[in-house]
C-alpha positions as MATLAB code, in Angstrom:
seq = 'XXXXXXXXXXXXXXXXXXXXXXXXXXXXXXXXXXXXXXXXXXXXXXXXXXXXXXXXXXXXXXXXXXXXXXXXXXXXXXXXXXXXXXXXXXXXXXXXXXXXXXXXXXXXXXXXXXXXXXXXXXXXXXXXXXXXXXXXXXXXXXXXXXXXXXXXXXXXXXXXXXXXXXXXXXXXXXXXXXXXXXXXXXXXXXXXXXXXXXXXXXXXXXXXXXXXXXXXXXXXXXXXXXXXXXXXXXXXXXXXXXXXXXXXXXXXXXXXXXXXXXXXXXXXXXXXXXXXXXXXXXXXXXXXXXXXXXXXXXXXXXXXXXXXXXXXXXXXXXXXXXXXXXXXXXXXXXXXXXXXXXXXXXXXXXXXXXXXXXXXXXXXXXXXXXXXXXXXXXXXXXXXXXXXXXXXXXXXXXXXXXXXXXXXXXXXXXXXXXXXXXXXXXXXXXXXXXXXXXXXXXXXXXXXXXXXXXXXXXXXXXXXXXXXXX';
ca = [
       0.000    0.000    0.000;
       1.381    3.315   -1.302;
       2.985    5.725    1.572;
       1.454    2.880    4.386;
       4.420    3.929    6.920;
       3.967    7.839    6.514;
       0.153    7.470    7.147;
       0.787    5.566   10.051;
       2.972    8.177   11.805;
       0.631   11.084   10.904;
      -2.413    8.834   12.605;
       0.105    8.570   15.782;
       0.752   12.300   15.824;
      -2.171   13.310   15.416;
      -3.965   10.714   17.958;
      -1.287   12.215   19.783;
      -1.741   15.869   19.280;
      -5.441   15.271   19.683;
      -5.468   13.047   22.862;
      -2.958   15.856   24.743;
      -3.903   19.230   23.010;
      -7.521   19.342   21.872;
      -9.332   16.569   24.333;
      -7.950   18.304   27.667;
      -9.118   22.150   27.144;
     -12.396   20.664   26.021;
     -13.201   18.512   28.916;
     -11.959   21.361   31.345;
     -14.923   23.552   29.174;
     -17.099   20.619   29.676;
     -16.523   20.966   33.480;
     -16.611   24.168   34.335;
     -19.864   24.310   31.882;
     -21.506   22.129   34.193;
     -20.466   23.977   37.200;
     -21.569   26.872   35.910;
     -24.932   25.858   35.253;
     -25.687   24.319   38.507;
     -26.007   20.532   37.570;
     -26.838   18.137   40.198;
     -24.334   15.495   38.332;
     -20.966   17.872   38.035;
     -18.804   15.496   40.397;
     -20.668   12.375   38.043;
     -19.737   14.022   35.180;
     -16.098   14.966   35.919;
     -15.322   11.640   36.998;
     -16.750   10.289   34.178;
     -14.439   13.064   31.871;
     -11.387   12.847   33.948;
     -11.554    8.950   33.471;
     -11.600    9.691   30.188;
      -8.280   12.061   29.580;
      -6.485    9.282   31.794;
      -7.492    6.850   29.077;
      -6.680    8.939   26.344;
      -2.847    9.724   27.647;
      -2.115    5.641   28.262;
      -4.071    5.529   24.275;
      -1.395    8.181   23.170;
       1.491    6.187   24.620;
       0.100    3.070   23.587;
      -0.254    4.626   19.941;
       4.068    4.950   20.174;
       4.540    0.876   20.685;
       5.973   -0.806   17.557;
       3.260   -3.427   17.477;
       0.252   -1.104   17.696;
       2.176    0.690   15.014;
       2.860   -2.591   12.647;
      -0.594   -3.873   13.190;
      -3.153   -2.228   14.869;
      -2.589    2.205   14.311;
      -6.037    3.101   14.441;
      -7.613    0.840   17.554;
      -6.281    3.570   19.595;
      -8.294    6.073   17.992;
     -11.310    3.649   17.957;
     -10.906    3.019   21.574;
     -11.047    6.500   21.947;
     -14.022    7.416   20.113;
     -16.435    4.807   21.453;
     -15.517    5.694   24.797;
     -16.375    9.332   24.506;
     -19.129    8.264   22.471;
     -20.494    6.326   25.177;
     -19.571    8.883   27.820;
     -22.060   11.552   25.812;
     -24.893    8.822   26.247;
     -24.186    8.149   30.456;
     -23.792   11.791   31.106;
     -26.707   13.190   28.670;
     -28.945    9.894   30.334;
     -27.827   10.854   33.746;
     -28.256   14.594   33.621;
     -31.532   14.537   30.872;
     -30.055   16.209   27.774;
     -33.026   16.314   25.199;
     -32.127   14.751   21.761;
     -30.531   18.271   20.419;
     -27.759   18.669   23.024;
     -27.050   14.814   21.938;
     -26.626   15.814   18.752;
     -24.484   18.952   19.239;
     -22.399   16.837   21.186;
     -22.145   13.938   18.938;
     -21.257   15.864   15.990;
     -18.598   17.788   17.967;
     -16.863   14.085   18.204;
     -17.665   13.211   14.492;
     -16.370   16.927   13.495;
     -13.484   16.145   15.141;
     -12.466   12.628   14.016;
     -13.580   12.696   10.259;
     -11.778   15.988    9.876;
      -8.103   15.247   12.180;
      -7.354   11.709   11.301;
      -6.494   10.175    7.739;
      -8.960    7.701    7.561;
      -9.417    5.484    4.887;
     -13.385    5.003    3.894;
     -13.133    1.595    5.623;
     -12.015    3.707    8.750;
     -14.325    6.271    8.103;
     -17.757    4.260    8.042;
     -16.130    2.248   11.091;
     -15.526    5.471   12.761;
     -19.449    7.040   11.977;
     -20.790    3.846   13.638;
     -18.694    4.204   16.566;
     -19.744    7.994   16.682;
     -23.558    7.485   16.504;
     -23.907    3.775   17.578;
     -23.930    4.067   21.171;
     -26.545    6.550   20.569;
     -28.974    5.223   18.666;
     -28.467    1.820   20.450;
     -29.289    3.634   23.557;
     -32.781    6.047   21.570;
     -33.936    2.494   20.401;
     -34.163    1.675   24.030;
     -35.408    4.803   25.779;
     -39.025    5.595   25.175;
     -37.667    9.253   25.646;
     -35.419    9.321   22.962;
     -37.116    7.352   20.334;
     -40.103    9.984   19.464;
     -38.055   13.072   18.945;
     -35.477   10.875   16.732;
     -38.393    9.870   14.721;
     -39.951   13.825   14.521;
     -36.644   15.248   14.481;
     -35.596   15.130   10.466;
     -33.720   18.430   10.384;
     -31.606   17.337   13.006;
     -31.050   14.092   11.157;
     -30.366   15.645    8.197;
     -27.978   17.637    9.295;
     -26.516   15.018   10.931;
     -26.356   13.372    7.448;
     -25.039   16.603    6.022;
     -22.240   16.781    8.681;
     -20.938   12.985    7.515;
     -20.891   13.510    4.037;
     -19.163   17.271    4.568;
     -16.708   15.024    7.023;
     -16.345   12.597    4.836;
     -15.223   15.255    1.582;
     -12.512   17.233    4.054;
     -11.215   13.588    5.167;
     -11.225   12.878    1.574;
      -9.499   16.422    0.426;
      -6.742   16.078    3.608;
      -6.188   12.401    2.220;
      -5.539   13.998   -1.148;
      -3.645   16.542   -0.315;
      -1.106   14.772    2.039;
      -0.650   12.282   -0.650;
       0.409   14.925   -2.793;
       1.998   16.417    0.095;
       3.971   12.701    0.316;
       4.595   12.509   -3.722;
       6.483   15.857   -3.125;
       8.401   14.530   -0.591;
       9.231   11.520   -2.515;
       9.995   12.985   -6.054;
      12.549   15.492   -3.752;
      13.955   12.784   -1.711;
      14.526   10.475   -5.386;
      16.078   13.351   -6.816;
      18.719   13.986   -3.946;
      19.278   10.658   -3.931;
      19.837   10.511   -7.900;
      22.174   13.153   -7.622;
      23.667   12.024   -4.817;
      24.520    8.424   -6.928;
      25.596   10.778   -9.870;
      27.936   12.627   -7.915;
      29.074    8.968   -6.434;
      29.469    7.714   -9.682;
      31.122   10.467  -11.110;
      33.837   10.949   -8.515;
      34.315    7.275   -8.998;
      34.799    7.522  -12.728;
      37.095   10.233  -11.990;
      39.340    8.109   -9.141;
      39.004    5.272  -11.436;
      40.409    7.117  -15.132;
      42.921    8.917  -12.714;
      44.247    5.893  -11.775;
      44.176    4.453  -14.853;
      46.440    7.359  -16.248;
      48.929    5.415  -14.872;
      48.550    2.625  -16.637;
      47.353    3.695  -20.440;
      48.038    6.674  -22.792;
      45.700    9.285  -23.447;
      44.240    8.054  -26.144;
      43.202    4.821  -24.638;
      41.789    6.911  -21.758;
      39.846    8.856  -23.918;
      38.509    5.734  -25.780;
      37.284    4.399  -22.072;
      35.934    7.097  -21.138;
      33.417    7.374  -24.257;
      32.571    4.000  -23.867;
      34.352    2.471  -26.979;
      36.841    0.519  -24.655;
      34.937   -1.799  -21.858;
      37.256   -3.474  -19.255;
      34.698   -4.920  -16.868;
      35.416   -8.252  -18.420;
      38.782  -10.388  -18.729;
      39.763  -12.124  -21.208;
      41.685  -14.077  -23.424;
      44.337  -12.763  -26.355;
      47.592  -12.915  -28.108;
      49.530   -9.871  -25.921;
      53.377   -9.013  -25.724;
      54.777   -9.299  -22.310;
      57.449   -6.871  -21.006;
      59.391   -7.047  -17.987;
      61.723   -4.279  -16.826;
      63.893   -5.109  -14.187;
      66.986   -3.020  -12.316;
      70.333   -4.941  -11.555;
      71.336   -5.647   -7.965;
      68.167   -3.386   -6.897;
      67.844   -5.722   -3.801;
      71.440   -5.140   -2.520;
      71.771   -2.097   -3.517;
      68.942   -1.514   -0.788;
      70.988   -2.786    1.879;
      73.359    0.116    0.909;
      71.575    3.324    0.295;
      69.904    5.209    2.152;
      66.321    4.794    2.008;
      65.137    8.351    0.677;
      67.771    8.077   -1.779;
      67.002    4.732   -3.282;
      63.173    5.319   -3.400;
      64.253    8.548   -4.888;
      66.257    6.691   -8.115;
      63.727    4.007   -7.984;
      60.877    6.830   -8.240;
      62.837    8.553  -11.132;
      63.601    5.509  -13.267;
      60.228    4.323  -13.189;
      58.725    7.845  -14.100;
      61.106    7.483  -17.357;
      60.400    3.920  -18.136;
      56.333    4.916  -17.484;
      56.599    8.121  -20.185;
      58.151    6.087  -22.550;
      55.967    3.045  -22.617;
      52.542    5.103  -22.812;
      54.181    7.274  -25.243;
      54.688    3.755  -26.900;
      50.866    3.022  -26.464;
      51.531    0.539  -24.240;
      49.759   -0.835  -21.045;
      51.714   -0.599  -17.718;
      50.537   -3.889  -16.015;
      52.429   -3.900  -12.616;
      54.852   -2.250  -10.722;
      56.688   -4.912   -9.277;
      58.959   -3.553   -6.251;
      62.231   -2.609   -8.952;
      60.835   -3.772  -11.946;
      57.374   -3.122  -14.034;
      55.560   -5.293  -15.547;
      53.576   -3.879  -18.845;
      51.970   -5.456  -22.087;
      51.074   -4.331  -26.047;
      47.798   -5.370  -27.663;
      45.338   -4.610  -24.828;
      42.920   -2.896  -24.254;
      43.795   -1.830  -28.160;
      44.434   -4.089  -30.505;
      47.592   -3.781  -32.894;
      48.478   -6.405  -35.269;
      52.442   -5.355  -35.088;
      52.389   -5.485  -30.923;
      55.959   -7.117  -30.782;
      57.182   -4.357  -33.269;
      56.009   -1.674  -30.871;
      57.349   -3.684  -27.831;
      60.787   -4.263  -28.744;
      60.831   -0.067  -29.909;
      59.511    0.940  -26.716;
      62.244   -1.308  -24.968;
      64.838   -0.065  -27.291;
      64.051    3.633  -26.584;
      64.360    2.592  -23.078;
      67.685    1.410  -23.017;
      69.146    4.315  -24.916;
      67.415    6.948  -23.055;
      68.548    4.808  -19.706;
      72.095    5.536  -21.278;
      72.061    8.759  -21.541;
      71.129    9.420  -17.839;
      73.433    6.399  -16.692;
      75.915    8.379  -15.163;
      73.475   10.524  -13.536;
      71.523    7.405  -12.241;
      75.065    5.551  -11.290;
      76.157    8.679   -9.023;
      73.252    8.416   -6.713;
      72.951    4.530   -7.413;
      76.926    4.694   -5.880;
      76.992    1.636   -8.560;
      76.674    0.964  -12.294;
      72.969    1.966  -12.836;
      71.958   -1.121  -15.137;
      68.600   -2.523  -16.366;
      66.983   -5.970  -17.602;
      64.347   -6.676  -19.886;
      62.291   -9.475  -21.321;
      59.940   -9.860  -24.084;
      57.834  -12.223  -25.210;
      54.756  -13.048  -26.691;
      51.914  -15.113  -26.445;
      48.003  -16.193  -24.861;
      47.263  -14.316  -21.701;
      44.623  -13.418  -19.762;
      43.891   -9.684  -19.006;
      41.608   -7.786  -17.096;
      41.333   -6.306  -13.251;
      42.908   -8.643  -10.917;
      41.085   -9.665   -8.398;
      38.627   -7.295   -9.694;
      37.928   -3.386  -10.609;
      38.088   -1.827   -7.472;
      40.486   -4.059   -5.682;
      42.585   -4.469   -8.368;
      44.804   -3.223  -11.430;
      44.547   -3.994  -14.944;
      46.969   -6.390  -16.325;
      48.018   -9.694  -17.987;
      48.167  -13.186  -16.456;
      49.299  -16.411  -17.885;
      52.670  -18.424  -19.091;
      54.391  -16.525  -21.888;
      54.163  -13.695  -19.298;
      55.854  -16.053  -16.416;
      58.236  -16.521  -19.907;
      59.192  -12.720  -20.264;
      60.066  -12.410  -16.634;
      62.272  -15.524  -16.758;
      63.845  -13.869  -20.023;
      64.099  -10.439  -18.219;
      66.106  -12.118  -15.043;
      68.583  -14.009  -17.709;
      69.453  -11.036  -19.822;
      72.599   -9.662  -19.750;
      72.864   -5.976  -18.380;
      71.253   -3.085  -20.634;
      69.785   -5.813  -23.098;
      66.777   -7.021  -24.072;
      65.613  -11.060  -23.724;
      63.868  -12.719  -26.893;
      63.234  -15.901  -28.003;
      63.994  -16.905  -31.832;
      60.516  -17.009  -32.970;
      59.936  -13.253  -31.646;
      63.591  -12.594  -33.215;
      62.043  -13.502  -36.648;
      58.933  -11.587  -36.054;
      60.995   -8.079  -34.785;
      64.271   -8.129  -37.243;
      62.804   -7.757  -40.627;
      61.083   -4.493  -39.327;
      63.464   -2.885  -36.905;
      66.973   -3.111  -38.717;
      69.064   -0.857  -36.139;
      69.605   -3.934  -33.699;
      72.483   -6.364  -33.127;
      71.323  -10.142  -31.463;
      73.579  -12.928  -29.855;
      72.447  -16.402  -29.090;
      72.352  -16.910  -25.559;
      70.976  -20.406  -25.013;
      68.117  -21.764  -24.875;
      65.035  -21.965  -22.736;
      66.005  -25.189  -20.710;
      68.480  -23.313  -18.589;
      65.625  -21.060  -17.055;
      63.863  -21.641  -14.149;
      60.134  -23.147  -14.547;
      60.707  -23.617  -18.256;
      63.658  -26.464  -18.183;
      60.764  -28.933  -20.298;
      61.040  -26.720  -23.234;
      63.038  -25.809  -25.975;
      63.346  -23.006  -27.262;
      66.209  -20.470  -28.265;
      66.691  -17.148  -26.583;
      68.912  -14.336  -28.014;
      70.101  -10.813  -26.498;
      69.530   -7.787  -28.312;
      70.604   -4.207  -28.320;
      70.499   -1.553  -30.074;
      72.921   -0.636  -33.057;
      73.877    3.067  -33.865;
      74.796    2.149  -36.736;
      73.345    0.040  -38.960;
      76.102   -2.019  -40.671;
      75.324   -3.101  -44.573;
      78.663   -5.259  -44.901;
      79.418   -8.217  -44.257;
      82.279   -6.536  -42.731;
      82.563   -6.567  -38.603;
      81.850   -2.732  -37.584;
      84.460   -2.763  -34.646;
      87.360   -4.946  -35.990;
      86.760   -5.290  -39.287;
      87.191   -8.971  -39.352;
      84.420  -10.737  -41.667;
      80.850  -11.505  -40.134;
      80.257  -15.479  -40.563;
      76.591  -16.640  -40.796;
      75.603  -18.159  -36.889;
      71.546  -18.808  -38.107;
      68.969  -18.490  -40.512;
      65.762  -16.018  -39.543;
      64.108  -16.915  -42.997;
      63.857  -12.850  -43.869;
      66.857  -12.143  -42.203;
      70.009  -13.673  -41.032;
      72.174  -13.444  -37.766;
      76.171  -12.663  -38.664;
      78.819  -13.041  -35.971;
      82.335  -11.938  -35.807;
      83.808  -14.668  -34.968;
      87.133  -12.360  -33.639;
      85.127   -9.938  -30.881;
      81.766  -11.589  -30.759;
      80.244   -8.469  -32.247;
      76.629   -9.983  -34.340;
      73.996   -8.224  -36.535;
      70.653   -9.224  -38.074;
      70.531   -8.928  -41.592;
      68.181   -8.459  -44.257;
      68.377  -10.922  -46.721;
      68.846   -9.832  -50.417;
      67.505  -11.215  -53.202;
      69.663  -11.881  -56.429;
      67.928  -11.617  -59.541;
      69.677  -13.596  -62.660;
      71.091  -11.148  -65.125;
];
């Protein structure tokens, strides 16, 4: 039933407010009425009223109980009504009231009740035959009583009048405290909708600043249209990259504190600018290293290309603040990194507000055990990503450096790994650029091959040219 709880608490306050403000002044009226006038029955009467205000302040605390509330609001005001009802009768019996002053008293109650309380028209006709029932119970039985009822129409009809003019305020209150409710209601759902708004706005805000950290602009501004969802995780083809710093862990045993969270802080605000300038995803930050990952949320169908770039702009932008990173490492400042590719799951892990977005599964377990066996200020591939990278990105020199079984978790595989750097120059001979001893062929990439120098251990990837028959 629509608003049931705010009609119950008007009908207590008002029971209330009627019980304690408007029954007490008239029964002290009442009284002194009857003392005026010089009744025989005054002390009759006042004990008869004053029982009645003591019931109606134990009705008005009864009314506050949670059960009366929850089952039973308006038996107070029932109670009530039949009492004083019956009180009219005894006193106008007693004292020999004629059937006007019955009336006039009668309708007082029945103004009073039809026009206060929010009655429902069940309540309503219930309440009218509380009103008049004691009454006409008691004219059917007194001879004196009986003939003016039945010679009395204008009384009757204006008792009539008075329940139908009762019954159209009751029915305009009702109305207008409904509307008075629906006011209340719309006002209340509106703060409340803006209230969730605001929630979910400052939310989205905390959430996209926090993702700032993790994708480049563009990708932010594709989320926050709607074109990018990351609710869900799933499954693709990503390129893992791990970043790690050499001897980090010592090297915390032997700086001071401020200082090493200070180099730690500035590396990783480097390595962070490059990679989203890179478009790529920064997954973790893992202590002194950082985990991040190409091809999601955005697809790209050259994500090991733009990985082994990004990692390559790294390392030569890492050189050219090495010394500055070396004086307040009090070491050689020297980084790790591992990339490889493959299935992956990606999402918020555990979940979106716990959580940060980024990529679980084996090839990434793969890149970090590729990051932790590269040599210093290289990166870690395997062969299959070599021949994937090297016919695109031609300013890079590779070496072999073993194969998969010597790493940790991986020793039932095999699978060759190479180290790569970068190459300021790119060298078109097969000539060795440092001692000029002859590069010898050390493995076929199919597009491109890998030449060693067999005197310093200096090797290249190649483009392979194709010879056309004169």
């Amino acid at each position: 039933m629509k608003f049931r709880r705010e009609r119950r608490r008007l009908f207590r306050d008002r029971f209330i407010f009627m019980s304690r403000k408007i029954l007490g002044p008239i029964v002290c009226i009442s009284i002194a009425g009857d003392i005026l006038m010089g009744s025989e029955h005054t002390a009759f009467n006042a004990l008869i009223r004053g029982a009645i205000m003591l019931l109606a302040l134990n009705l008005a605390k009864l009314q506050r109980t949670t059960w009366i509330m929850r089952h039973a609001h308006t038996l107070p005001t029932h109670i009530l009504i039949s009492t004083l009802a019956i009180a009219v009768c005894a006193i106008g019996f007693n004292s020999g009231y004629g059937f006007e002053t019955y009336m006039v008293r009668l309708n007082l109650i029945a103004v009073l009740t039809f026009c206060l309380m929010p009655w429902r028209a069940r309540g309503l006709a219930l309440t009218a035959a509380t009103v008049y029932g004691p009454f006409l119970v008691l004219a059917a039985l007194s001879a004196e009583l009986s003939t003016p009822i039945r010679g009395s129409f204008i009384a009757l009809t204006s008792t009539l009048t008075l329940a139908v003019i009762g019954s159209m305020i009751n029915a305009i209150a009702v109305r207008d405290m409904h509307k008075s409710f629906e006011t209340r209601l719309l006002l209340f759902r509106g703060m409340l909708h803006k209230d969730r708004v605001i929630d979910e706005k400052t939310r989205e805000t905390v959430h996209l600043e926090r993702l700032s950290n993790q994708f480049s602009p563009q990708v932010l501004d594709a989320i926050r249209d709607g074109k990018i969802a990351l609710t869900k995780k799933e499954r693709r083809d990503v390129t893992a990259i791990f970043i790690d710093i050499e001897n980090s862990s010592f090297r915390s045993q032997h700086l001071d504190h401020q200082q090493y969270e200070e180099v730690l802080s500035e590396f990783f605000t480097l390595a962070t600018e490059i990679l989203i300038w890179h478009n790529i995803t920064i997954g973790t930050y893992l202590g002194d290293g950082i985990l991040a990952f190409v091809n999601a949320p955005i697809e790209t169908e050259d994500h090991q290309v733009i990985a082994t770039r990004a990692c390559l702009d790294l390392l030569e932008q890492t050189a050219k603040k090495r010394q500055y990173f070396s004086e307040k490492w009090r070491a050689e400042f020297n980084i790790r990194i591992g990339i490889n590719s493959g299935h992956a799951s990606v999402g918020f892990f555990p979940n979106s507000q716990l959580g940060t977005y980024t990529a679980l599964g084996e090839s990434v377990n793969l890149a970090a055990r590729l990051c932790s066996s590269a040599t210093p200020n290289s990166i870690c591939i395997s062969k299959d990503f070599l021949k994937k990278v090297a016919p695109v990105i031609r300013d890079i020199r590779a070496e072999p450096h073993g194969n998969v079984k010597d790493l940790k978790g991986f020793q039932s595989d095999s699978l060759e790994v190479f180290i790569i750097q970068s190459s300021i120059m790119a060298v078109n001979s097969t000539d060795c650029p440092r001692c000029f001893g002859p590069l010898q062929l050390k493995a076929d990439l199919d597009t491109c091959n890998l030449l060693q120098c067999d005197v310093c251990g200096y090797s290249d990837v190649q483009e392979k040219v194709a010879r056309v028959a004169a």
